[in-house]
N, C-alpha and C positions, 0 to 999 in steps of 0.2 A: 241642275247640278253641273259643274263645271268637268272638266275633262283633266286630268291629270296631265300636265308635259313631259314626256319622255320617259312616261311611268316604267315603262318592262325597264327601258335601260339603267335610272338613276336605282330602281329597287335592285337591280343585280348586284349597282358596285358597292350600293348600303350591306349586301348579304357577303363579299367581299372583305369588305371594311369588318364585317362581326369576324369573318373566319381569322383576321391576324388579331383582334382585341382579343377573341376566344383565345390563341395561341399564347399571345405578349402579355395578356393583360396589360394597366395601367405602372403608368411608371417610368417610361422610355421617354426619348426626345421623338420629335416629329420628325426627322429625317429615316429614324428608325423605322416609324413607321410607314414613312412613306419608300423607305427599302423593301420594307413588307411586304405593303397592298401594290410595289411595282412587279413580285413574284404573282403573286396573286392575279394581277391584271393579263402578264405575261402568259401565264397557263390557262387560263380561264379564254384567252383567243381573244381580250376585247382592245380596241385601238387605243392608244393613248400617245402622249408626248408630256413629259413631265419639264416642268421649270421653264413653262414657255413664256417668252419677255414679249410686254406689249406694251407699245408707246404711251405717253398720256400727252393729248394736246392742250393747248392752253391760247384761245385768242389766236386761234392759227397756227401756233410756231409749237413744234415736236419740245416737251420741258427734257432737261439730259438724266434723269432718272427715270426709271420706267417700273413696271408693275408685272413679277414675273408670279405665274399661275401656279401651283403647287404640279395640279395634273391638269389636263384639258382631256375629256374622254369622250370619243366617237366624233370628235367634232366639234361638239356642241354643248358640252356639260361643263362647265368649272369645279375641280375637288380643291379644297381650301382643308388641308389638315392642323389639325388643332391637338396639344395634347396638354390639354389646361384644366383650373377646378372646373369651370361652367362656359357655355356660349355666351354670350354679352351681346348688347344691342350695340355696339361698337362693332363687331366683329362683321355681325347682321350688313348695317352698313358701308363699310368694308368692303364687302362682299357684292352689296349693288355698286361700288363704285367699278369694281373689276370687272360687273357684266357691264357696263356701259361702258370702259375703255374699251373690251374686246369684242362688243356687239353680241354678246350672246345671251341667251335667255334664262337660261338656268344656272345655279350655284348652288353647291351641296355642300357644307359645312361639317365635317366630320369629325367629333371631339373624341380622342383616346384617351383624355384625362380625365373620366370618372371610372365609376365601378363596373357600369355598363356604357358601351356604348353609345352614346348623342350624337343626333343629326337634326339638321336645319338645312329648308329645301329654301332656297331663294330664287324670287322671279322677280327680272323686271320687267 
């Protein structure tokens, strides 16, 4: 059996994530929520930086649009917020495209547009 990545940390900000859907429920824009879960993160003591911009290269040369992170958390995590009907394997994708411009290994996909709470852990 395999070893979880970053398990304690990514299960905190998932238990984070439930305490603003608990509060908003569905229905708000993602920026809301991620006004939210940045209370949340704030008081909770855990590091982050939200809207961090990362290059994409192409054949060498820096392309002039870039790919900015919803949250980046402790480092090493990518939070990609979502407030839609369902996850999509677009989104899935997406998502490995963002840990492979920023080199990191985990991506948490966190949808506030159902009834409950959805998450998808993504590794590259």
């Amino acid at each position: 059996m395999s070893q979880i990545i970053y398990k304690h940390e990514s299960y905190f900000v998932i238990g984070l994530c439930m305490n603003v859907h608990n509060e908003l429920g569905k229905g708000f824009s993602e920026a809301v929520y991620g006004d939210a879960l940045e209370i949340e993160l704030k008081s909770n003591g855990v590091p982050f930086q939200r809207e961090v911009k990362f290059n994409i290269e192409y054949k060498g040369k820096t392309l002039k649009h870039q790919y900015y992170a919803d949250f980046i958390v402790d480092d090493k995590i990518i939070l990609e917020l979502k407030a839609i009907e369902k996850i999509s394997s677009g989104h899935i994708k997406q998502t490995m495209n963002y840990l492979a411009a920023s080199q990191m290994k985990l991506g948490l996909i966190v949808n506030f547009g159902e009834d409950q709470l959805t998450y998808k852990r993504v590794l590259l």
